[in-house]
TIVO-2410 file (N, C-alpha, C; in nm, 3 decimals):
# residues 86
REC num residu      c1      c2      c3 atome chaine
REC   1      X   5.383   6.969  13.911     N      A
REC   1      X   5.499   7.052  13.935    CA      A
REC   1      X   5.616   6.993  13.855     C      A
REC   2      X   5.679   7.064  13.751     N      A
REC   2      X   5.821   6.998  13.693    CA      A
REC   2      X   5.911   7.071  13.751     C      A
REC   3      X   6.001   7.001  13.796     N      A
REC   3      X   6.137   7.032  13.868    CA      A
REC   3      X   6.244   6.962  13.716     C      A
REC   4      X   6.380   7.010  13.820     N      A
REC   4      X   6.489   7.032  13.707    CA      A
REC   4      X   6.542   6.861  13.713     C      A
REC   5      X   6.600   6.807  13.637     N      A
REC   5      X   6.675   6.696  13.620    CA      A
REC   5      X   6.749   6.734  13.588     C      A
REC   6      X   6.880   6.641  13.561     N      A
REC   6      X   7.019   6.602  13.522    CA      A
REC   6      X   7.053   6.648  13.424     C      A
REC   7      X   6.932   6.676  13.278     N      A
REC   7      X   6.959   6.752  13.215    CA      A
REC   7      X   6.909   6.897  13.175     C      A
REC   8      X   6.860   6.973  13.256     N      A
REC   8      X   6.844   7.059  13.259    CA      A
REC   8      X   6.911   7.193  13.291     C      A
REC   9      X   6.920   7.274  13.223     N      A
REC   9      X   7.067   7.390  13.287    CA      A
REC   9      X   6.964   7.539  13.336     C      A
REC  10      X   7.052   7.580  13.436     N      A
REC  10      X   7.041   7.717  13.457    CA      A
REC  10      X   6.971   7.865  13.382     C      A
REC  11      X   6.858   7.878  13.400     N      A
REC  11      X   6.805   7.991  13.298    CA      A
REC  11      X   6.953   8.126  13.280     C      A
REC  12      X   7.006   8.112  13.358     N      A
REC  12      X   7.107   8.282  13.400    CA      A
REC  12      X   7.233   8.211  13.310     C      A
REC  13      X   7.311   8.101  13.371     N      A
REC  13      X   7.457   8.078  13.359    CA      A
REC  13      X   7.506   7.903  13.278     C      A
REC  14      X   7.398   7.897  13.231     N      A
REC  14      X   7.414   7.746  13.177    CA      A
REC  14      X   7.434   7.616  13.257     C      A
REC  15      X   7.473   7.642  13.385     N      A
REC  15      X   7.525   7.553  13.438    CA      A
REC  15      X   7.387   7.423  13.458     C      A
REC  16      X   7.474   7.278  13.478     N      A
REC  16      X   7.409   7.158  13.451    CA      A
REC  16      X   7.324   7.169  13.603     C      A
REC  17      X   7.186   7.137  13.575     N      A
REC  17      X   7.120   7.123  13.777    CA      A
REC  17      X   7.095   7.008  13.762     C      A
REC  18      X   7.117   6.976  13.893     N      A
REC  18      X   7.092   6.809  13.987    CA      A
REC  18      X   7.066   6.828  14.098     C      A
REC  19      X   6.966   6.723  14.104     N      A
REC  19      X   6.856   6.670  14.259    CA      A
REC  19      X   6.764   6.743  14.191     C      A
REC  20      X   6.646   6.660  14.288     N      A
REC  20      X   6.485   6.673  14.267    CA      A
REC  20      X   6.438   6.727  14.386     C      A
REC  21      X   6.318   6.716  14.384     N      A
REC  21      X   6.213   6.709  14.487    CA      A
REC  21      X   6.125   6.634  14.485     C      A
REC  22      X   6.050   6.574  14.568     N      A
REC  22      X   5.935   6.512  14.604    CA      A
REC  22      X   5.840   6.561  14.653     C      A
REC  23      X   5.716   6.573  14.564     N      A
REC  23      X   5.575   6.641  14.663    CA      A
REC  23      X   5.463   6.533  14.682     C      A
REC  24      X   5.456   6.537  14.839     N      A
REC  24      X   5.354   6.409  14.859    CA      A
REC  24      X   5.268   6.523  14.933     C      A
REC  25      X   5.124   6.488  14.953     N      A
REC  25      X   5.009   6.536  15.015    CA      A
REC  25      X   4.883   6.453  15.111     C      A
REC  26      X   4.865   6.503  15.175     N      A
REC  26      X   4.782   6.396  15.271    CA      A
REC  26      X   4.713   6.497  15.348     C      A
REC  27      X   4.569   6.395  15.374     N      A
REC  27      X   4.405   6.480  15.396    CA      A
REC  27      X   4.453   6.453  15.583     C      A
REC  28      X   4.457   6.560  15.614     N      A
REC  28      X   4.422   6.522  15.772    CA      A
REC  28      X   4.289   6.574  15.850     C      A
REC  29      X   4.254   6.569  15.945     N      A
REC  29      X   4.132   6.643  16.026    CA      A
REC  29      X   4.123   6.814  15.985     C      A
REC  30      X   4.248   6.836  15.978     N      A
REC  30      X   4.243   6.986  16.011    CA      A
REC  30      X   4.232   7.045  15.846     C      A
REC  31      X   4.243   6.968  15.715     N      A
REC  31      X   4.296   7.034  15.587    CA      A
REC  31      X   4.418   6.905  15.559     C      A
REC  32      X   4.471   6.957  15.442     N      A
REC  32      X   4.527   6.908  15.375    CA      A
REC  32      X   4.678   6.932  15.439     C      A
REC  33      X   4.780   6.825  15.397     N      A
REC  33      X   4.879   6.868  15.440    CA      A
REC  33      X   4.986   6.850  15.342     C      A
REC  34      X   5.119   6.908  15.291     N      A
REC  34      X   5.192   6.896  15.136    CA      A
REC  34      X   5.343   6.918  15.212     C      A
REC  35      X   5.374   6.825  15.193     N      A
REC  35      X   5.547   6.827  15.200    CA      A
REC  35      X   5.624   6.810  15.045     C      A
REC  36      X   5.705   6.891  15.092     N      A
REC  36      X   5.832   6.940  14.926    CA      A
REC  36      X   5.961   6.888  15.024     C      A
REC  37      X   6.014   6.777  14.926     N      A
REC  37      X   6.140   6.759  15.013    CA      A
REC  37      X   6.222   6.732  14.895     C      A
REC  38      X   6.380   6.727  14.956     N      A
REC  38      X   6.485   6.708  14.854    CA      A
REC  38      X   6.474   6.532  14.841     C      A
REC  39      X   6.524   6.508  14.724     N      A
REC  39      X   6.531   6.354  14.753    CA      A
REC  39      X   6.665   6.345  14.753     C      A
REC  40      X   6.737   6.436  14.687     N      A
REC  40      X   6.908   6.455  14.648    CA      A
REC  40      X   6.923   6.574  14.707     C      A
REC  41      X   7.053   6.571  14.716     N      A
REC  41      X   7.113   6.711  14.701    CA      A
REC  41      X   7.109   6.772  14.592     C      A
REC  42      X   7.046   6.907  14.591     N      A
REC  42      X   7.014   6.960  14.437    CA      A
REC  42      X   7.093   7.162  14.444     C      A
REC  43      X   7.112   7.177  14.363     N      A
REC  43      X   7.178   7.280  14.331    CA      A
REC  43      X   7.104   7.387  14.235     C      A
REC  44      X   6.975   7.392  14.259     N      A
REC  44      X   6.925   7.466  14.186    CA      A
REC  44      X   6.758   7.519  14.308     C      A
REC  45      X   6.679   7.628  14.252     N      A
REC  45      X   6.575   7.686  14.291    CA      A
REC  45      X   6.486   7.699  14.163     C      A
REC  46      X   6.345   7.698  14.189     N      A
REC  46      X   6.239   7.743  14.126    CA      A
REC  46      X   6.204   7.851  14.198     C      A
REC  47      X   6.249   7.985  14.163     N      A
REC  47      X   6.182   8.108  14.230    CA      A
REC  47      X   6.001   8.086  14.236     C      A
REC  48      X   6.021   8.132  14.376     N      A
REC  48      X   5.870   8.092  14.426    CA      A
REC  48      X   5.811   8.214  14.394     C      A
REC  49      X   5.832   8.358  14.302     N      A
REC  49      X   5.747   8.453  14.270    CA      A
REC  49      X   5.759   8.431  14.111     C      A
REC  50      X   5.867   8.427  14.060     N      A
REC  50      X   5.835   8.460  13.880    CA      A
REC  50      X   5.884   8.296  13.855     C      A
REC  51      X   5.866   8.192  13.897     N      A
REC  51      X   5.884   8.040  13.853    CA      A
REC  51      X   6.040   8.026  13.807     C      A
REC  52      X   6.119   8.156  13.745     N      A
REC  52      X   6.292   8.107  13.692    CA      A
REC  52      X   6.354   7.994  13.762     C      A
REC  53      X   6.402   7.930  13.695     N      A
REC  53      X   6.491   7.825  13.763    CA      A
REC  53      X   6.632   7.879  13.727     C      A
REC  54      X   6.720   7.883  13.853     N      A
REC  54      X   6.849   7.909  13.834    CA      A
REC  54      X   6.960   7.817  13.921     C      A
REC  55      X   7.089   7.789  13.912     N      A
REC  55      X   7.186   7.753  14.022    CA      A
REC  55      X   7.164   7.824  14.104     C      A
REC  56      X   7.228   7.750  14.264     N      A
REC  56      X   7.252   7.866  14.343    CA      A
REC  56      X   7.364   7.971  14.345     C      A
REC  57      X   7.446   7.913  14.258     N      A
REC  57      X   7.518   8.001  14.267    CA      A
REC  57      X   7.549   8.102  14.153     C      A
REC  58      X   7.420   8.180  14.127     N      A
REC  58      X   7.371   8.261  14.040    CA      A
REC  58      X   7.225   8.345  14.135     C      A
REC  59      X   7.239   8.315  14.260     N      A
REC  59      X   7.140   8.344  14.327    CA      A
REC  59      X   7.232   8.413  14.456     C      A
REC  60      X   7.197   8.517  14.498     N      A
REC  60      X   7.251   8.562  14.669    CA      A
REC  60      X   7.177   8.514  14.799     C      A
REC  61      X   7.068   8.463  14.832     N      A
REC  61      X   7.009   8.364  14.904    CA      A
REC  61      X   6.905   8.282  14.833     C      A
REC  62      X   6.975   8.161  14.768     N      A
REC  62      X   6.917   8.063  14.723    CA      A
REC  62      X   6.823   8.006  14.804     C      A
REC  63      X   6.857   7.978  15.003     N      A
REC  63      X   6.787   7.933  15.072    CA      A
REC  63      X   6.668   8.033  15.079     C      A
REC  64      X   6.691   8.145  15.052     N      A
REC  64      X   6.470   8.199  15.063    CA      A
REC  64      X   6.369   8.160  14.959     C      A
REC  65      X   6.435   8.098  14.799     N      A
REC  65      X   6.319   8.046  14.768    CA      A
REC  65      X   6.347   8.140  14.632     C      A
REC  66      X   6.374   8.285  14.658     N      A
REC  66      X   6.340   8.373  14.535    CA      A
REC  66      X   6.493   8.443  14.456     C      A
REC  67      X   6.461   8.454  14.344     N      A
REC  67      X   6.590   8.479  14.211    CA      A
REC  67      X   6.631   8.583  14.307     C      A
REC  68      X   6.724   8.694  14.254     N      A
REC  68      X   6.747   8.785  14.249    CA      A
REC  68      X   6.684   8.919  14.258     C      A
REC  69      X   6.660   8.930  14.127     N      A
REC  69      X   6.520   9.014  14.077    CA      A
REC  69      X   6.402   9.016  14.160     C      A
REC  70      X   6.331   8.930  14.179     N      A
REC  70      X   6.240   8.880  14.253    CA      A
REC  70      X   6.268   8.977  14.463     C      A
REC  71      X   6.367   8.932  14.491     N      A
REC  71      X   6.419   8.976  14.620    CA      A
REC  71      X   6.419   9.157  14.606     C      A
REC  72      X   6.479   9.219  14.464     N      A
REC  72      X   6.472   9.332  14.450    CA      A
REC  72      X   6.370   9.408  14.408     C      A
REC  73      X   6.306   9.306  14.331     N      A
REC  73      X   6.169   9.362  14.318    CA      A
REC  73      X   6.057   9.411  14.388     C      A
REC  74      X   6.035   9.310  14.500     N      A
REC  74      X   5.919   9.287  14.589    CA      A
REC  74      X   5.985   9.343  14.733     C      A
REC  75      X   6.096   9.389  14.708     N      A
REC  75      X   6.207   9.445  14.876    CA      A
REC  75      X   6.186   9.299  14.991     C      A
REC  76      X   6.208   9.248  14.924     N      A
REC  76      X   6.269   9.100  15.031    CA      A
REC  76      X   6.339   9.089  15.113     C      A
REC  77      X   6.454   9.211  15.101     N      A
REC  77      X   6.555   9.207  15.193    CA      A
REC  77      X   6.579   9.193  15.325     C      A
REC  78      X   6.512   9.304  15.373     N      A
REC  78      X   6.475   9.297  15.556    CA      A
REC  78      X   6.411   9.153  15.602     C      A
REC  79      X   6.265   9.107  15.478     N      A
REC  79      X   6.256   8.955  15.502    CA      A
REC  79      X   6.360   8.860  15.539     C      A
REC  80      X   6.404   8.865  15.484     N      A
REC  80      X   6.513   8.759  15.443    CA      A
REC  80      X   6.636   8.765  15.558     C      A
REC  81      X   6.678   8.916  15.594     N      A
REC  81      X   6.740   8.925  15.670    CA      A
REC  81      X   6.660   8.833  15.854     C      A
REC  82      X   6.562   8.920  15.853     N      A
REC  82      X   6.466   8.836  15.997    CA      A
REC  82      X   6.450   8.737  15.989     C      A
REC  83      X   6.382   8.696  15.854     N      A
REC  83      X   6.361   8.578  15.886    CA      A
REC  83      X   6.521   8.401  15.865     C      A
REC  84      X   6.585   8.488  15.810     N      A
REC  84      X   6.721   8.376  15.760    CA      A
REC  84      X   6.818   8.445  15.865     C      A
REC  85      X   6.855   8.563  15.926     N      A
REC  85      X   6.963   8.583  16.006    CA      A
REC  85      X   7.077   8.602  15.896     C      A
REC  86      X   7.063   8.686  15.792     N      A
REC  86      X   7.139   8.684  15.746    CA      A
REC  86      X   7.198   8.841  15.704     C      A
***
């Protein structure tokens, strides 16, 4: 998985992204298990349907995971609304 570094900018607005993530994985009884965590505070998303990396603030709910497009594409909205309260 490549995530964004320090020097990496915004596919939409140029802007500079910072913070990572960390993916660790571990075998338990039941299956496998995969945590994605921040290690920083980071200011950017990898849309989890078309991969774009953008700021969030080039995004209208950065916290669901998906661009823009992506949310309008696939009608995310009502998702997003139930499931984020937003």
């Amino acid at each position: 998985m490549t995530e964004p570094n320090t020097t990496e900018q915004c596919q939409k607005c140029g802007q500079t992204l910072h913070g990572d993530l960390a993916v660790t994985s571990q075998e338990t009884p039941l299956g496998w298990v995969v945590l994605v965590q921040e290690t920083s505070p980071r200011n950017w998303l990898a849309c989890d349907a078309c991969s774009i990396v953008l700021c969030h603030s080039c995004c209208t709910y950065p916290f669901s995971g998906y661009c823009d497009d992506c949310v309008t594409r696939y009608g995310l909205e009502t998702w997003i609304e139930e499931e984020f309260g937003t």
